[in-house]
N, C-alpha and C positions, 0 to 999 in steps of 0.2 A: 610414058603413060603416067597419070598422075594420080595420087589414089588420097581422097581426102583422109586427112587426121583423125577425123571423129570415129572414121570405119574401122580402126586396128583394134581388133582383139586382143591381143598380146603384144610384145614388143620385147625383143632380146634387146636390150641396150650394150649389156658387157660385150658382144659378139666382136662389136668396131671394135671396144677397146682391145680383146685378146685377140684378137686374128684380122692380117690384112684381106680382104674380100674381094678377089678376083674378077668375080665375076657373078653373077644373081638369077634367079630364074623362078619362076612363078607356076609353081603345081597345084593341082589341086587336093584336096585331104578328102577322105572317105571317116565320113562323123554319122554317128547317131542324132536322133532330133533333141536326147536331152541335155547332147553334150551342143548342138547348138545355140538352144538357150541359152546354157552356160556360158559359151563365148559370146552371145548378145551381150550380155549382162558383165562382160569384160574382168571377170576370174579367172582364166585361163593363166597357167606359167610356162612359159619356152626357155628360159633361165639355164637350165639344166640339160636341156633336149640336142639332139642331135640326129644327123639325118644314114641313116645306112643302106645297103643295096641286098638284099637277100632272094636267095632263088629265081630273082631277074627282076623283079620287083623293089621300089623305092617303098623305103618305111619310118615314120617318124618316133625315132626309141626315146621313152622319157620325158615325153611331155607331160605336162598334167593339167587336167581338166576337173575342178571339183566335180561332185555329186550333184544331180538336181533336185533340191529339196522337194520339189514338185513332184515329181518321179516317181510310183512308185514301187513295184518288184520288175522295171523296165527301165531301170537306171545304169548306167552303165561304170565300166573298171574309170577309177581317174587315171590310173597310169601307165594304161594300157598302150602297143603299138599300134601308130595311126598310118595307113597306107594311103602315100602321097601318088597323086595319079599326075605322069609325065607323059611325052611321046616317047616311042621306042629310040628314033634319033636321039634326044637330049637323055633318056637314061643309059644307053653306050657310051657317050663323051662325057657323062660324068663320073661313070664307070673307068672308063680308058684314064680320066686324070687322076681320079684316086689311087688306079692300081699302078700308074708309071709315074707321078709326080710327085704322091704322098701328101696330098689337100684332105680337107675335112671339108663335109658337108653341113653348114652350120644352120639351124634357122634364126631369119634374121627376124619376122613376122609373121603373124595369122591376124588378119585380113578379110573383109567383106567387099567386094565388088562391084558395082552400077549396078548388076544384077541381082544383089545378095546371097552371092556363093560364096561360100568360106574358101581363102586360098591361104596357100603359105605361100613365103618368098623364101627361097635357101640362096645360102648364098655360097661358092666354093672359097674356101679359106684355107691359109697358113697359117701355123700360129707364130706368133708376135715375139721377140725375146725381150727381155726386160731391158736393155737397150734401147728396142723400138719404139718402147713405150715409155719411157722416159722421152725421147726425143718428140713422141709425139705430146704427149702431155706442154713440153717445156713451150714449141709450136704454138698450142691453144693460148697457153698462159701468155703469150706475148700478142697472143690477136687479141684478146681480154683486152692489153696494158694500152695497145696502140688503140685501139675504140673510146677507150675511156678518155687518151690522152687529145682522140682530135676532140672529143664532145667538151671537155674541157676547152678545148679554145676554141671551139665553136662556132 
């Protein structure tokens, strides 16, 4: 499914770099209208967020959403927990691998849809060792060197 560029709200970039990503899934978020704004208007940070399971219930801890200047005594918390909506299937198996494999729920994105509903994409992650990332880094740096080297002979 393909989701144009211009749509993303946020975008966790460091996610790929510190943790390999399993596998992805696309929930929905439960927002207020002025923290929608706020993500039209592409201020939102996932940087720091992460996704956890409480009381059977998927929740996005540590996002942050500024304040809507517009807003005003109906504005809402920036750093408040946002409740990701799954189906009961995919919140069990994500459940089952965190409690038997030890992954982390990372987000990778917040997102607008064809329809214009805010989603996130989580993605189930390991973290990365300093190893990984080196080797991966060393990887890019040589897809850089070989691009340059065919355009150069051309």
């Amino acid at each position: 499914m393909a989701r144009p560029t211009d749509r993303y709200a946020a975008v966790n970039r460091r996610a790929r770099h510190d943790y390999l990503v399993e596998d992805t899934l696309e929930a929905g978020i439960v927002l207020t209208g002025s923290e929608v704004k706020v993500l039209r208007q592409d201020q939102a940070s996932i940087a720091e967020s992460y996704a956890a399971v409480d009381d059977g219930e998927l929740w996005l801890i540590n996002s942050h959403v500024p304040e809507y200047k517009a807003a005003t005594r109906f504005n809402h918390e920036p750093r408040r927990p946002r409740k990701l909506l799954v189906h009961r299937k995919e919140l069990n198996r994500l459940l089952g691998a965190v409690k038997r494999e030890g992954v982390t729920l990372v987000p990778l994105s917040l997102y607008f849809n064809d329809r214009g509903i805010a989603k996130c994409e989580i993605g189930v992650a390991r973290g990365k060792r300093k190893a990984d990332k080196r080797e991966a880094e060393k990887a890019r740096d040589w897809q850089r060197d070989k691009a340059r080297l065919m355009r150069d002979r051309g």
